[in-house]
N, C-alpha and C positions, 0 to 999 in steps of 0.2 A: 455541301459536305463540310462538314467541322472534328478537325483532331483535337483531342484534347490531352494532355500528359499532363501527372500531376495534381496534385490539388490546387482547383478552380475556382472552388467557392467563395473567394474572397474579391474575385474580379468585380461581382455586381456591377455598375453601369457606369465602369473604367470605360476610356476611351482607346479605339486602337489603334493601331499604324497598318498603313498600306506597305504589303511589301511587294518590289517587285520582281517578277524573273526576266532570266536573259531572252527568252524566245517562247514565242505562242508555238513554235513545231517540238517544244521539247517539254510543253508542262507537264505530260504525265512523267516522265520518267523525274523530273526535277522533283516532282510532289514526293516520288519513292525514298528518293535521296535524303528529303525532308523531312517524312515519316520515321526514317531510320534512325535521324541525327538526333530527333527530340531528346532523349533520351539523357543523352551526351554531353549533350549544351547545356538541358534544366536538371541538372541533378534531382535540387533541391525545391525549385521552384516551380510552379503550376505556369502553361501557356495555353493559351485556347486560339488555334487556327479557324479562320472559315474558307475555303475556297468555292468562291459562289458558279459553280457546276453550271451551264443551261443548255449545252448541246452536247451528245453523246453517241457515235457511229465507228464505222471501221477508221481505225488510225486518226482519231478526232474527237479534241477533247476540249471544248472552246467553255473559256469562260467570259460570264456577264463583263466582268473589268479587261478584257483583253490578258496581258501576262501581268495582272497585279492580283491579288492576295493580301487579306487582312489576318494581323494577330495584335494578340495583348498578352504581356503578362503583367506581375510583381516587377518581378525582374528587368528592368528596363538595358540592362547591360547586356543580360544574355541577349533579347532580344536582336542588339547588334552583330553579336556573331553569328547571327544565319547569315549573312553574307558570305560564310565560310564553305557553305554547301554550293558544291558547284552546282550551274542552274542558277542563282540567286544571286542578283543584283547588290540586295540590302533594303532598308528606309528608303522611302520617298521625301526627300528634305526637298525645303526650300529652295527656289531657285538653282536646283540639283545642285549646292553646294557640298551635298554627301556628308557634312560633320554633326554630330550627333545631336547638337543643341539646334539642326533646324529640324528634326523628325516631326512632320506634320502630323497631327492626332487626328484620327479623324470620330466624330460623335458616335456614341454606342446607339443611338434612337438612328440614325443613317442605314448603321451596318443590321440593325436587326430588320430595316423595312427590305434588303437585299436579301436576306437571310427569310423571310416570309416570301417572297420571289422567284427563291430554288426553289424553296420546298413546295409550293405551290406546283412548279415547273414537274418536279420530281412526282410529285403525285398524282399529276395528268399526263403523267409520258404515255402509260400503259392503260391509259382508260378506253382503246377504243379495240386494244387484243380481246380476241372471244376463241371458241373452238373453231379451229383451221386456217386462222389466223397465217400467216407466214411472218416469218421473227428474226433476229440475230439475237445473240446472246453476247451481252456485253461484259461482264465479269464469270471469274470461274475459271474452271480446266479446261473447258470448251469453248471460251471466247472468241470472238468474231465470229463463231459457226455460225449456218442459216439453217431453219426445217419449219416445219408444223406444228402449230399446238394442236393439242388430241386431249387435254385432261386439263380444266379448271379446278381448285378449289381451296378456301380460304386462303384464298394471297398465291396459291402458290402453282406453278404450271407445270406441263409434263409435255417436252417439245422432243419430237421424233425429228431429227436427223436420219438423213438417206446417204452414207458416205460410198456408193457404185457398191463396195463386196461386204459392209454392214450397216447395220441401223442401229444408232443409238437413242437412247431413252434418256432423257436429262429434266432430273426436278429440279426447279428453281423461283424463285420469287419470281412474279408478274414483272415487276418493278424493275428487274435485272434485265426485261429484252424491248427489244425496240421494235416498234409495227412497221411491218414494210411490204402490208398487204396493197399498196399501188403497185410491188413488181408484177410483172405478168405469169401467167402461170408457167410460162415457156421458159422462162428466167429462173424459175426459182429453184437454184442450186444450192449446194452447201457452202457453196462458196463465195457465193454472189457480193459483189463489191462495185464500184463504180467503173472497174477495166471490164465489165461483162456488160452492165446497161453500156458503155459507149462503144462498145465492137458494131460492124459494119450491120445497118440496121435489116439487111438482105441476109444475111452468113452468120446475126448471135445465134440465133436459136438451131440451126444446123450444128452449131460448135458445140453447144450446152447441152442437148437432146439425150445424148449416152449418159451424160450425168445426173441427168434429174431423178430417177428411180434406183433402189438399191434393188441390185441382181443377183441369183444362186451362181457361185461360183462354178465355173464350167467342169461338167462330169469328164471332157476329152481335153487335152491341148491340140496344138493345132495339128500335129501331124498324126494326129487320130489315136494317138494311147493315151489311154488313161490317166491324166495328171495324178501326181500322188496327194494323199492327203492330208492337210500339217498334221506333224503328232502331236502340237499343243492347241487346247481351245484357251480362248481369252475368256475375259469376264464378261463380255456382253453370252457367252454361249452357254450358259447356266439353265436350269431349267427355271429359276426363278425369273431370268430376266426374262425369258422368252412365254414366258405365263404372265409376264407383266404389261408385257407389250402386247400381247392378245388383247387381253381385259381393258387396258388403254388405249385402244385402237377398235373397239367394238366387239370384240365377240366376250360373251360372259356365259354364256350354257355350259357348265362343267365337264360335258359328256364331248363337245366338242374341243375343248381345252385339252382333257386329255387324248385324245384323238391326235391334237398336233404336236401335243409334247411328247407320245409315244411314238409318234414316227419322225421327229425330230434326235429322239435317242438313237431309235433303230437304224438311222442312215448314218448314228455317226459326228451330227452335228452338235449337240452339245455335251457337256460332261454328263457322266453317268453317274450317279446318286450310289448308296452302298446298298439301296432296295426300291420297290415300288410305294411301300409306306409313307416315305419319305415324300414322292410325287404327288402321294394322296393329300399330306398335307400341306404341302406347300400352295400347291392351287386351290384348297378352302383358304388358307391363309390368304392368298392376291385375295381372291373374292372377295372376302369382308376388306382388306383395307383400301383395296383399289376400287370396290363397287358399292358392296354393302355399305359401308362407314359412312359415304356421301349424303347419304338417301335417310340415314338412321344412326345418327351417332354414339349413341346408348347401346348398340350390337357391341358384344364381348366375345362370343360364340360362333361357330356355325350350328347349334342348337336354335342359337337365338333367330338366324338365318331364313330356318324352315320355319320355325314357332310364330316369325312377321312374314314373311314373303312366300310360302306356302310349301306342301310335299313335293311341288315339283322342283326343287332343288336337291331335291336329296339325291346323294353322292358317295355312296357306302363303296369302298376300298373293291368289294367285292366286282363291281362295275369297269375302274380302273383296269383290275386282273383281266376281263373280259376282253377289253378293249389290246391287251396287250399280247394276249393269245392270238386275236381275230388277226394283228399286225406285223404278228412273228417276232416281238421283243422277247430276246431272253432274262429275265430278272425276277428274282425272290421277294415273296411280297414282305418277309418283313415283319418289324412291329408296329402297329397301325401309331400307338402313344409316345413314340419316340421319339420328345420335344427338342431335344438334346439332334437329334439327327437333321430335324425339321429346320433347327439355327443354325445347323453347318452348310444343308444346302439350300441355306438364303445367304448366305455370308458373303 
């Protein structure tokens, strides 16, 4: 990992100083601190960080140098007040004499052969994830989660989380999750961490069991009436996401897509769109970019759809209607072209 603030181009093959932090259980949070301060410190002047990254897990963030860290700048003064940032030591001087004229430099040809060693590391974190894979996700809103990958493609993955009362869908760079297909299946919860592999080896999978599968929330509570049902849906409860999550999870036949997104309405479970139109297009639209685009990147259409992949795709609104009569959904079909409706509900 290398920050860089500033203009850098003048660095060329300066040499840099090791700096270092007060504790290996606090680099990431000290890194933030550092991130922040850049700013602050180099007004003026360019600095180029590297923190040479080589292991990455729940609460674990070790680097190749232990708690040291390399920078350079111009500015050799600024340089000394990272010290300031809590977290952070200062220079590594001579004989830890700590005054600024013992700041050991250390060679640019050094730090670049470490700097060819992450990124190496980094490049092969994620070479051995494939589809169904089981994963954490290490940067992001969804950090440390664990699920499934279900969707490869150019760099980038589509991992389903099972959280007991929903599922989520998460794109994200290959490169952002970490393989952790040695857990056993029995293990592999959302939440799995080293207090779940070291639980009593008779009693994990007893404990973990109710959590491994996301479940319909229950039609009764326990003393047999009817639970109410929330009056807000969230954003996973869209018809977009849940036409996303079909099509990323295997099913792609249109006729059945709508099928589950109309009795998905009908019971209640996701938001309701301002018509059926809108249904119509939103599931051509997954289609090409969750299925079609893979296979055929030049598809702009669902013209283009039927015109490569044949008549049996076709998907005429009229079908929809059909399917929503058979189902009991009450809703107006609408204006079939209503693109404007189509980007509200994918929003």
């Amino acid at each position: 990992m290398i920050l860089t603030y500033g203009d850098t181009s003048d660095l060329g093959n300066s040499h840099w100083y090791m700096v270092e932090l007060r504790s290996e259980k606090t680099i990431e949070t000290t890194l933030h601190r550092l991130g922040r301060a850049l700013p602050t410190i180099f007004r003026e002047s360019g600095i180029e960080v590297f923190i040479p990254v080589f292991q990455r897990d729940l609460n674990r963030f070790d680097l190749k140098t232990g708690n040291y860290i390399f920078a350079r700048s111009a500015n050799f003064q600024s340089l000394l007040r990272l010290k300031s940032i809590t977290g952070v030591v200062g220079l590594v001087t001579l004989g830890d004499s700590n005054h600024p004229s013992k700041a050991i430099p250390v060679d640019n040809e050094y730090v670049q052969s470490v700097i060819r060693e992450a990124e190496e590391y980094f490049l092969n974190r994620a070479s051995g994830i494939s589809i169904g894979s089981f994963v954490r996700i290490l940067d992001g809103d969804q950090r440390d989660f664990c699920g499934s990958v279900v969707s490869l493609h150019d760099g980038m993955a589509h991992v389903q989380i099972d959280i007991k009362t929903k599922i989520l869908l998460v794109e994200t760079p290959v490169r952002n999750l970490l393989d952790l297909s040695h857990v056993p299946a029995a293990l592999r919860v959302f939440y799995y961490a080293p207090v779940v592999a070291n639980l009593d080896p008779e009693e994990r999978e007893s404990l973990v069991a109710e959590d491994l599968v996301y479940q319909e929330d229950p039609l009764y509570s326990d003393d047999g009436l009817e639970a109410p049902r929330p009056s807000k849906l969230g954003r996973q409860q869209t018809v977009t996401a849940l036409v996303k999550r079909l099509i990323l999870t295997g099913t792609h036949s249109p006729h059945t897509l709508a099928v589950e997104t109309v009795r998905a309405l009908r019971d209640g479970k996701l938001r309701k769109p301002k018509n059926l139109s809108i249904v119509h297009g939103v599931i051509k639209q997954r289609l090409i970019r969750d299925f079609f685009i893979a296979q055929d990147p030049t598809i702009e259409s669902y013209r283009d759809v039927i015109a490569r992949f044949g008549a049996e795709w076709k998907f005429p609104i009229g079908d929809l209607v059909s399917v929503a009569q058979t189902e009991g959904l009450q809703m107006t079909m609408g204006d079939e072209d209503s693109s404007a409706d189509i980007s509200d509900a994918a929003a």
